[in-house]
N, C-alpha and C positions, 0 to 999 in steps of 0.2 A: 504564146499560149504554152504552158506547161503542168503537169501537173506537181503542188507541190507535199502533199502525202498521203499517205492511205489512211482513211476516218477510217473505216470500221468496215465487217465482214457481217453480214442479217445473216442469219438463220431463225429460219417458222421451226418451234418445238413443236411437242406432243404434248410433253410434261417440263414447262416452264421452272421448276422448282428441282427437280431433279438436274435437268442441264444448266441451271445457273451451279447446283453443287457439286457435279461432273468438273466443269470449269473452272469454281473457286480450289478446288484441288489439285489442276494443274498449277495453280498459283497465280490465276487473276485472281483483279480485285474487284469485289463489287461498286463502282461510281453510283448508280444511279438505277432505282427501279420506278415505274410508273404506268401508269393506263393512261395512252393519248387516244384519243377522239376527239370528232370535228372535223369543222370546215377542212381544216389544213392538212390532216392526215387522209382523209376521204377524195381529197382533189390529188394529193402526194401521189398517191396508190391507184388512184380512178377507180373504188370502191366505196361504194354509196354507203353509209350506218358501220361503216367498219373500228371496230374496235381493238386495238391490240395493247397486251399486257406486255410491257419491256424490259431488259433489263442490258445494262451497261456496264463492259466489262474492261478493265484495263490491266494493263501492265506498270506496277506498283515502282517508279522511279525517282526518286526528287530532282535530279539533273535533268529532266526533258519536262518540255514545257506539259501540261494538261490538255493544249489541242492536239500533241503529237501521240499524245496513250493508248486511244479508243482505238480496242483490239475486235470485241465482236458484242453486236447489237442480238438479243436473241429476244424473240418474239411468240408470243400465241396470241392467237385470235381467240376471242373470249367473248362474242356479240350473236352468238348461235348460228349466224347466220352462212359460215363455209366454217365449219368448226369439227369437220370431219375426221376420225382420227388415221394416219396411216401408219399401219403396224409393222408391214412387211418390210423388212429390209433388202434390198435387191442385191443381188450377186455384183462384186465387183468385176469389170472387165473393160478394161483400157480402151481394148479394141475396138468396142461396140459403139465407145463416145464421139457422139458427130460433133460437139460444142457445149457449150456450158461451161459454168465452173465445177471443177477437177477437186480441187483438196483444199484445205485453210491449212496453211504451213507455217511452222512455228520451230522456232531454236533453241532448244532445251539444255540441259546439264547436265541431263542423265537420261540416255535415249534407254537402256535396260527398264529404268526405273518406269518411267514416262510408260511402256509397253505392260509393265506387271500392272500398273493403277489401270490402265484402259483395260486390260482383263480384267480385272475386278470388279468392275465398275459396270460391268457386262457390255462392252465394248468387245471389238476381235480383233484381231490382227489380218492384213493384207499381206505383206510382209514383213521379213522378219529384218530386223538392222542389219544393213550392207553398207562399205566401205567404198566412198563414192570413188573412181576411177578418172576423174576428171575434176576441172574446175577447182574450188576450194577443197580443201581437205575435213569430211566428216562422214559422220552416221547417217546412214539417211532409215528411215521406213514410211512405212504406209500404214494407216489403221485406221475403224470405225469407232466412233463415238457412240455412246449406247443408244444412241436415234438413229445412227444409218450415213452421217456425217466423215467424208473420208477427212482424214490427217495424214499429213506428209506433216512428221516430226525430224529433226535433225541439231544431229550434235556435233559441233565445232569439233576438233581435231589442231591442236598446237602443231603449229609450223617451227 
């Protein structure tokens, strides 16, 4: 038994359209939008009438095959039926994390750049790029997506 890659990271939006163009800006690429419903997404989820609007993001390569692309699946639910919006974005704090998933991390080529578009974009910053002290040699930060979504971006550093 092993695992042999990572498909994709779901993120539930708010604004479906906006974080598909949040995303397409870091430089994914759109593969694939769609509305599934049904048998098979309803028993997937264990969510009876559920509807979600998708949208499939990769990383634009010709050398790697197309099952190895899917970087993140992003989602709203659009069936009225938990269609609730959440606006507040929560304070980050490392400390307070009992479990869960932490950040979607990603390795950039320009961790500066990467930082001004998330500001832009009305995203924030966690921190600011630091020069990681260990391990491989790069940039590391942290930062929120304009929904509330931490990133851990990071930039290689030539050895």
């Amino acid at each position: 038994m092993k695992i042999l890659g990572h498909r994709h990271t779901g993120i539930l939006t708010n604004d479906l359209d906006k974080m598909i163009d949040f995303y397409l800006g870091l430089g994914l690429v759109l593969k694939s939008r769609d509305v599934e419903s049904g048998a098979f997404v309803e028993n997937l989820v264990d969510s009876e009438g559920i509807v979600l609007d998708t949208a499939k993001l990769i990383i634009k390569d010709d050398d790697i095959p197309i099952k190895n692309l899917y970087v993140l699946e992003l989602m709203s639910i659009n069936n009225g039926v938990n269609s609730r919006k959440v606006n507040e974005i929560l304070h980050f704090d490392f400390n307070s994390r009992a479990n869960g998933v932490l950040d979607i991390a990603f390795t950039v080529d320009d961790i500066n750049a990467v930082c001004q578009y998330v500001l832009d974009q009305g995203g924030d910053l966690i921190s600011k790029p630091l020069k990681s002290v260990g391990g491989y040699p790069a940039w590391h930060c942290y930062l929120r997506d304009p929904e509330g979504n931490v990133l851990h971006i990071a930039e290689n550093l030539l050895v």
